[in-house]
N, C-alpha and C positions, 0 to 999 in steps of 0.2 A: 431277337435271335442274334440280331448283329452284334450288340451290346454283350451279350454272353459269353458271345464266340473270342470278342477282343478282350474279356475279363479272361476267359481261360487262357488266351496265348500271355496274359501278362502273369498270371499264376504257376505257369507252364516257365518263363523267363526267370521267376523269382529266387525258383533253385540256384540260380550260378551268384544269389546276394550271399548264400550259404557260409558261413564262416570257412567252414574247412574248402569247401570247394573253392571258395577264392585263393586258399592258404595253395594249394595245389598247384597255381596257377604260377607262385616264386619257386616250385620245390620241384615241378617239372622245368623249370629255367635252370637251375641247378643240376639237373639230374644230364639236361641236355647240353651245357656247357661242357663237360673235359673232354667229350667222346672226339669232337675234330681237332682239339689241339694234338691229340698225341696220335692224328692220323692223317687226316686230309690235308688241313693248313700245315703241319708238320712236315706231312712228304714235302710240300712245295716250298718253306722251308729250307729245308735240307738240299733241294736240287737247286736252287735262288745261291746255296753259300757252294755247288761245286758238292755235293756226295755224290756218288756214282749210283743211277739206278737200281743196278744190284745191291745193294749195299741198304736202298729205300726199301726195296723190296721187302728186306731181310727184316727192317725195323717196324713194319706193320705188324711183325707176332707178337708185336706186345699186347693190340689190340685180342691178344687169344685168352686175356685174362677174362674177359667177359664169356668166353668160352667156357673156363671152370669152373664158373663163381655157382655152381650147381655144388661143389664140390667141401665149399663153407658154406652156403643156405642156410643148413640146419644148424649150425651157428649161431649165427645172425636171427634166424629164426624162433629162439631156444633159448638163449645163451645171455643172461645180464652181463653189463660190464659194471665191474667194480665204482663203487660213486657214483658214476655219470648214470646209470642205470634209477638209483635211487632216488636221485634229483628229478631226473625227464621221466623216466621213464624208461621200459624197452625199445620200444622203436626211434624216439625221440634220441635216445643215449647214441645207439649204432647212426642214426643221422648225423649228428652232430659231430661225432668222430671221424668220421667218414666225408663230412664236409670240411673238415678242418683238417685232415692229408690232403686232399687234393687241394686249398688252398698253397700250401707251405711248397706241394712237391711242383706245382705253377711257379711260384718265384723260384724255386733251384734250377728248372728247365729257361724262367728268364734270362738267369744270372749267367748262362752256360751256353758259351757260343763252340757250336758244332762243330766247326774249323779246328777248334784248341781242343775241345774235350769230348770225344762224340759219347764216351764211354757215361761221363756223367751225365750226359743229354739221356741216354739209355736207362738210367736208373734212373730220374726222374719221370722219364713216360710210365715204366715198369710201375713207378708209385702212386701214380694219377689214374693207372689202368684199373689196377686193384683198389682203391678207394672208393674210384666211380663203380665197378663192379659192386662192391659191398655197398653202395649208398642205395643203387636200384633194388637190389633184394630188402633192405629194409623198407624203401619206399614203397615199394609193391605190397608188401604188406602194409603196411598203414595204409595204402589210399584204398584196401580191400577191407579193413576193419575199421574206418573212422568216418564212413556213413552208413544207413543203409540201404537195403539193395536198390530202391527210387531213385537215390543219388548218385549211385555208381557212374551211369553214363553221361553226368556234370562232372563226375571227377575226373573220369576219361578225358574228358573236350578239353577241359583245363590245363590240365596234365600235359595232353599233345600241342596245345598252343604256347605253352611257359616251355615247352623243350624245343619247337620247331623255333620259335624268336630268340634263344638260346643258339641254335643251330648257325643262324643268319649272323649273330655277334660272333661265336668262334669262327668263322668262315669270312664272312666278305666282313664283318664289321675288322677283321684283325688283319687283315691286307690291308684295309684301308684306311688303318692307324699306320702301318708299317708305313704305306705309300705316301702319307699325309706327312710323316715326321725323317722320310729318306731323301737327304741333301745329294746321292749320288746315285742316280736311279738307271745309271749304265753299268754302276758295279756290285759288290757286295758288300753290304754294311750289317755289321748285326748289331750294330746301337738300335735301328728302328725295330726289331724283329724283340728285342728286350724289353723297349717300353711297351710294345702291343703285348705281349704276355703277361707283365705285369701288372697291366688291367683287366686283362682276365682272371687274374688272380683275384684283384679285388672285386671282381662282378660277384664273385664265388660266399660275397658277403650275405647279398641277396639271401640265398638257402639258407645260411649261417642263424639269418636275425630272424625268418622265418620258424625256423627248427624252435628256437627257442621262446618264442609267441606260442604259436597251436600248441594245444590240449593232447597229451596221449588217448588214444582212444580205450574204450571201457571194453574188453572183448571177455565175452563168458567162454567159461570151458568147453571144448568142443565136445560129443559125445563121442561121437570116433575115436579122438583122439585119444579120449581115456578107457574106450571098452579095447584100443588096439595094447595100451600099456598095461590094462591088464590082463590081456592073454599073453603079456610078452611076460609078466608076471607070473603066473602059473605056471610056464616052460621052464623058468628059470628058478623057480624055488626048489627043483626037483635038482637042483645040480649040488646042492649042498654048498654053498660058496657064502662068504662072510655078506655082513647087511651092506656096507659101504660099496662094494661090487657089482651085489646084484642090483642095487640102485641103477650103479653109474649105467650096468648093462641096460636094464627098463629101461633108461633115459637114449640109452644111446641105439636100442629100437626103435623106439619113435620119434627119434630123431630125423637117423639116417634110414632106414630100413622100412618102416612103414609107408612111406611116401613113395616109396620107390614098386613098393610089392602090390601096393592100390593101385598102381596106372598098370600092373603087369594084371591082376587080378581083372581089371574090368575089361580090357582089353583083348587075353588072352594071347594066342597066336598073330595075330594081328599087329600088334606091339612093334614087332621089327621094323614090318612095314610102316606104320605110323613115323619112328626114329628114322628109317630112308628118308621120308619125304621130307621132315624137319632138316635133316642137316643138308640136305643138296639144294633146297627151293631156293636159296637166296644168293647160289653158289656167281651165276654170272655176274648178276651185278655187284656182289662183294669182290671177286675177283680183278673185275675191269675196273672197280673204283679206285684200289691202290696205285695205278698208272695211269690216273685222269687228268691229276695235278700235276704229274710229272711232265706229261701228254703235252699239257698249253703251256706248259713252260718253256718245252722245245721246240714249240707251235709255233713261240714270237705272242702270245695274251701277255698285257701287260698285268699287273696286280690288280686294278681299276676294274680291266676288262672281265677277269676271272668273279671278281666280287661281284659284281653286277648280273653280270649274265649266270653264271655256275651257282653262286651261294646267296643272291637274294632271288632274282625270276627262278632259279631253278626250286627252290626251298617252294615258292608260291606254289609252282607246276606239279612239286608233289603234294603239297596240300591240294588241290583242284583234284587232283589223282584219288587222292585217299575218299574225298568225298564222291568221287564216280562209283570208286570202288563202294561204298556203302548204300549208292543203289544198284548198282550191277547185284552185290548180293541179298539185298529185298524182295531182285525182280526176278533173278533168276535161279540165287542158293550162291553158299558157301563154296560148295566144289567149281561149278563151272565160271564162276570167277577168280577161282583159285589157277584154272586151266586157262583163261584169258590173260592173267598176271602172268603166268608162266611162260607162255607163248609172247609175250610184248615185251616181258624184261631182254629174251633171249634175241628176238628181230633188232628191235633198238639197238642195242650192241652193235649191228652192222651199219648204223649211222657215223662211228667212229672211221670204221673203214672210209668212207667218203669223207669222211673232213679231216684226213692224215692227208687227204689226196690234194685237197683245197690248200692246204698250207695258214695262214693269217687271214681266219674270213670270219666274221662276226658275226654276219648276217647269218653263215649256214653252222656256227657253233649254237645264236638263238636256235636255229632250228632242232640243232640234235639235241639239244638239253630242253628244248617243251619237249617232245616224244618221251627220250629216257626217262625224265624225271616225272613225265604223265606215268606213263607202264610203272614206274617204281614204286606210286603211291597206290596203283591197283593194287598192284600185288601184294605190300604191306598191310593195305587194310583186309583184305583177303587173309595174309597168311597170321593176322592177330586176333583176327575173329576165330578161325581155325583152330590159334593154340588156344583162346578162350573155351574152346568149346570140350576141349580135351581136359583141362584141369578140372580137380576134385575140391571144391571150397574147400574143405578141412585140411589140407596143403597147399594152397593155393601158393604162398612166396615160394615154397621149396621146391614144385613140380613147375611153378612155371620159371624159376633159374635152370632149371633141368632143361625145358623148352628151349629157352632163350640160348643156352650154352653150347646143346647141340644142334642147334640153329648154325652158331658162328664158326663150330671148331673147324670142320673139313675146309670152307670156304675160307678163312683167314690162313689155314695152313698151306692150299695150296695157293694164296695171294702171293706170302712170303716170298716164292719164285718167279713173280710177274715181272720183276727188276732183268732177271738172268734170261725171262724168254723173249724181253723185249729187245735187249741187247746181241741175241744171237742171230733172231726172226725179224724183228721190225716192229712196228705201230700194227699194223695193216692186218699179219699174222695171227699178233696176238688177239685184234679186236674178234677176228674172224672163229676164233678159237674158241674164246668167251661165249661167242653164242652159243658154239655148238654144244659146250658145256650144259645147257638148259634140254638139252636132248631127252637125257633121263629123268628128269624131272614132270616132262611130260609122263612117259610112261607109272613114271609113281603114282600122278594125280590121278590119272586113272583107275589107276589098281587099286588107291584109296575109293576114289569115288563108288567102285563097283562092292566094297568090302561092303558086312555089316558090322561094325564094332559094339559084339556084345560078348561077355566073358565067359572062355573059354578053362580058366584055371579054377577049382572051387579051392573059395578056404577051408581051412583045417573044421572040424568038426565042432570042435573044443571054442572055433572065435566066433562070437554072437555076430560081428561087423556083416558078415558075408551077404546076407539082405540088403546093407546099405548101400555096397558096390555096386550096383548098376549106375549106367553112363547116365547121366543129368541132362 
């Protein structure tokens, strides 16, 4: 029996020898790479050469491009590009593209010191934002079509380990290239802040040589997807319109339009609610993160200090987290882990208050960032099982950039102003404020928790689909 039991945990092990699942493991390093240069390490950055927090503030709305990228999905989703398409593939092409802007607009942001030109720094993040945007929605799709369903949660684990060691290089590893190559570390220099970007650029090779190794995946026709274009077909033959139109129209029903009316269809009334909970659950801790780095910067943390404590222990703390969270919701459900995450993102927050109060303490910065970054990884795994649970396989990349986007929008927009409330109010103020922001959030998860989500809207007569619509 013993013998058995350690054959199947090594049969069990086998799946992450998987080709594509290892492939995953460079292409979530990739996926996780540009998101903190053009935010976290950036604000501190920027506040290291002398911008004014308001002014940081303002430059985190670039971070809102992953906000829209709901808005090209079906693009990306849909959509060959010319050659590159032909060569790779669909998903491979939009990879590849998308990995190679965000290389080029990393060396423009290198080249480009903030003091001289904030405006080019600006349109370099703006290009890094939107690249990395579009790389995630094509990657979501390929790591949902290029195994099957067995493998899905090896690709997951992969996925989150190649983006969170990704996470730890944009972060502490790029402070501590600046720190390592800065001759004057009482003033500002943006020679060291140049050559650490510039090897972010080239990490960005990784996904690159990846992309073009792996296999496009085999994906059949979905059947939804074609009994949906041909009812959009049948509405539209009656309009009398030339072939080439009614085309582009069919196409650009099932593009944009189907995916959007399946999450309203199954859902029904419910819907709005659902879209509350999504855009505000993430609200405090997005919010308070934009004046984190600014935070230890005016704390007295040296670069060392921040890398170490903030963006490696703290990266671990939310890993540890995310894994809590994955039994919290075994043992107790999706919701009421969702209501622990929510309630610990929002408490945490008040640990900021106490260590604006402390001034240069190390010891009680460890402390608030095991907590925050424990609560952070609750709640994340919480709230991705959640949007897992919500999506429709046969749109899966285009309903969950819809997720993810209305995930970020309200919370990155009102971050935008975290620069102008810090400068008016204080540290203190604003941390205390952040919490209370997670206020409503409770009451959503509730009202979610108490909902039933079954559909409330019927399809049309005429669409066979309407059977399929029920919640999965």
């Amino acid at each position: 029996m013993k013998s058995a039991g350690k054959a199947s945990w090594i049969n069990t092990l086998s799946i992450y020898t998987h080709p594509r699942v290892l492939g995953m493991l460079s292409l979530g390093f990739s996926a996780g790479l540009p998101l903190l240069l053009i935010l976290g390490t950036l604000s501190f950055w920027l506040r290291e050469a002398g911008i004014d927090r308001t002014t940081i503030g303002h430059l985190s709305w670039v971070g809102l491009a992953y906000s829209f990228k709901w808005l090209w999905s079906p693009l990306v989703d849909r959509m060959p590009l010319p050659l590159l398409s032909r060569l790779l593939g669909r998903r491979r092409a939009w990879l590849l593209l998308s990995q190679c802007v965000i290389m080029l607009a990393l060396v423009g942001m290198a080249l480009t010191d903030p003091v001289v030109n904030l405006s080019h720094m600006v349109f370099f993040a703006l290009a890094v934002a939107f690249a990395s945007a579009t790389q995630d929605i094509a990657l979501d799709a390929y790591r949902i079509e290029a195994v099957a369903l067995e493998l899905q949660g090896a690709m997951a684990a992969t996925y989150q380990a190649g983006y969170r060691v990704a996470m730890i290089l944009a972060s502490a590893g790029v402070l501590w290239i600046a720190a390592a190559v800065d001759s004057s570390a009482a003033s500002y220099d943006y020679m060291p802040w140049r050559f650490a970007y510039l090897v972010m650029a080239c990490c960005m090779s990784v996904g690159i040589v990846t992309t073009l190794i792996i296999r496009e995946p085999n994906v059949p026709v979905n059947t939804l997807l074609s009994e949906n274009e041909q009812y959009a077909q049948r509405i539209i033959a009656g309009w009398n319109l030339n072939i080439r139109l009614a085309r582009m129209l069919v196409w650009l029903y099932g593009a944009l339009i189907a995916p959007f009316r399946d999450f309203i269809v199954r859902h029904g009334r419910q819907a709005l609610l659902i879209l509350a909970l999504i855009a505000l659950y993430r609200i405090s801790d997005v919010v308070m993160g934009v004046m984190s780095n600014p935070f230890y910067v005016d704390m007295g943390y040296t670069k060392d200090e921040v890398a170490a404590v903030s963006k490696v222990y703290g990266v671990l703390m939310t890993i540890l987290g995310a894994a809590v969270g994955g039994l919290l919701i075994a043992r107790i459900g999706i919701m009421r882990t969702l209501f622990i995450g929510a309630v610990l993102s929002a408490v945490t927050n008040l640990l900021f208050v106490w260590l604006a109060g402390r001034g240069h303490d190390v010891s009680g910065l460890v402390f608030t960032i095991s907590a925050d970054n424990l609560s952070a990884g609750i709640a994340s795994s919480a709230f991705i099982a959640y949007l897992s649970g919500l999506t429709n396989t046969a749109y899966s990349a285009t309903q969950y950039a819809l997720f993810s986007s209305v995930m970020l929008l309200l919370p990155k927009f009102v971050a935008g102003f975290s620069g102008q409330f810090v400068d008016a109010f204080g540290y203190e103020a604003f941390f205390i404020t952040t919490a209370f922001l997670g206020v409503p959030v409770l009451v959503l998860v509730r009202l979610a928790g108490k909902a039933r989500f079954e559909p409330q809207v019927k399809a049309p007569p005429e669409m066979p689909v309407s059977r399929q619509m029920n919640k999965s």
